[in-house]
C-alpha positions in Angstrom: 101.5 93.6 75.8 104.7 93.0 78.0 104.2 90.0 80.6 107.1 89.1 83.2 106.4 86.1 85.6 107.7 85.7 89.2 107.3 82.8 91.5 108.2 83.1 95.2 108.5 81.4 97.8 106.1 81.5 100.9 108.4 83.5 102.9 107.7 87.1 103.7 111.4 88.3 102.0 110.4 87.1 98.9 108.5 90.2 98.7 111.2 92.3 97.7 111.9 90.4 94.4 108.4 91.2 93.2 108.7 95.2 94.0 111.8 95.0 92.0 110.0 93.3 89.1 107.3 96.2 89.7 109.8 99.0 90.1 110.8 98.2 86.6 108.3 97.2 85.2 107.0 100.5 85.7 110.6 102.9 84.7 108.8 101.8 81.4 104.9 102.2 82.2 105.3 105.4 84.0 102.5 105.2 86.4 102.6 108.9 88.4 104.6 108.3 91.7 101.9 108.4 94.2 99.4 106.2 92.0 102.6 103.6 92.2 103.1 103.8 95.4 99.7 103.1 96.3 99.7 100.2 93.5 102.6 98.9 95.3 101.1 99.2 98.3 98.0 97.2 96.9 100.5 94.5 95.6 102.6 94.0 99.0 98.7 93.6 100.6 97.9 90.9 98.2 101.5 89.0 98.8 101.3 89.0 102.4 97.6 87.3 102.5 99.2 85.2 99.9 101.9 84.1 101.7 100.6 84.4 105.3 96.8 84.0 105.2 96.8 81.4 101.9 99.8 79.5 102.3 100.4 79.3 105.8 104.1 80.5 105.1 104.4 76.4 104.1 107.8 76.4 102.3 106.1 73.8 100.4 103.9 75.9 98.6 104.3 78.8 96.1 102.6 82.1 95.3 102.6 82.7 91.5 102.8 86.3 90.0 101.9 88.1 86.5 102.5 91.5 85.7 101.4 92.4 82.5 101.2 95.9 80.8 100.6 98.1 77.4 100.3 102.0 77.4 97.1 102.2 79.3 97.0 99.5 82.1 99.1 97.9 84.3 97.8 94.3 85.6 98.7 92.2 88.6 98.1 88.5 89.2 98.7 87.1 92.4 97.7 83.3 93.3 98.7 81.5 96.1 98.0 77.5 96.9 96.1 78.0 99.7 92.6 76.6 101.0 90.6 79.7 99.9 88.4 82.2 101.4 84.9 83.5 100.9 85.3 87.1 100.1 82.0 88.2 101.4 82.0 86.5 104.9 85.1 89.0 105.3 83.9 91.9 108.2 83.9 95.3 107.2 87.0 96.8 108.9 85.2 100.0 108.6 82.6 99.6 111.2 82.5 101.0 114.6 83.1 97.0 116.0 86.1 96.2 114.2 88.4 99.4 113.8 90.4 98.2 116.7 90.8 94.4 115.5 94.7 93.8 114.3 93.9 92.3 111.1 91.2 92.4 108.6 92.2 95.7 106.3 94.0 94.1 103.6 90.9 93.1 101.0 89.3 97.1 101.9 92.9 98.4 101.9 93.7 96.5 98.2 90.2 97.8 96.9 90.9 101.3 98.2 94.2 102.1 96.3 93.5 100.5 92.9 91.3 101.2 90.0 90.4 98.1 89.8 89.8 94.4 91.9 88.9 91.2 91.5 89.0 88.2 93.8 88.8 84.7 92.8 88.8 82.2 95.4 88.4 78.1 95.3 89.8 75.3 98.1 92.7 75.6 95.4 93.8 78.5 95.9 93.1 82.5 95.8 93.8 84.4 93.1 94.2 88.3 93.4 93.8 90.9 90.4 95.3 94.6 90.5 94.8 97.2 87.9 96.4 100.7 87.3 95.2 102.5 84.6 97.1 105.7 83.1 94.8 108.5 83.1 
């Protein structure tokens, strides 16, 4: 298992450092390029609710990344040090009432273009999971 550790700053330009840590990462994974562009995707989704809906873009707080990886699946931890969020109180962007609101895809639009998700969120902080697999 190969791990690499990141942690950013809450600014949105920090984003770029981790898609160069995922770039590489995966030169040696070899995801397929559309299934890494959507993982990427996926990841930038997770970084910006990090940074803007968790931390509040506070320079005084930190979003904390993990990419780990063997020959089957590619892993993702993001965490941020925000207040949290209840997951399922979150509307579904996919109903007739909310396809015009500006915000609210991120969760369905994470969910939608990995194999797998997982959301774990206290008052200390959300932590988001994103997996690839190689089929």
């Amino acid at each position: 298992m190969k791990k690499s550790e990141l942690v950013l700053n809450s600014t949105r330009s920090e984003i770029r450092k981790f898609e160069e840590l995922l770039e590489k990462a995966n030169q040696e994974f070899g995801l397929v390029l559309e299934k890494f562009i959507n993982f990427q995707i996926a990841c930038s989704e997770a970084l910006i609710n990090s940074i803007v809906h968790g931390n509040k873009e506070d320079i005084n707080k930190k979003v904390y990344t993990r990419l780990e990886y063997d020959d089957l699946t590619l892993t993702v931890l993001i965490r941020d040090e925000g207040g949290g969020f209840d997951i399922s109180l979150l509307p579904d962007p996919t109903l007739k009432e909310n396809l015009l609101k500006e915000s609210g895809r991120g969760i369905y639009i994470m969910k939608s273009l990995v194999d797998e998700f997982h959301c774990n969120s206290t008052e200390k902080g959300t932590e988001f999971i994103l997996i690839a697999k190689k089929k």
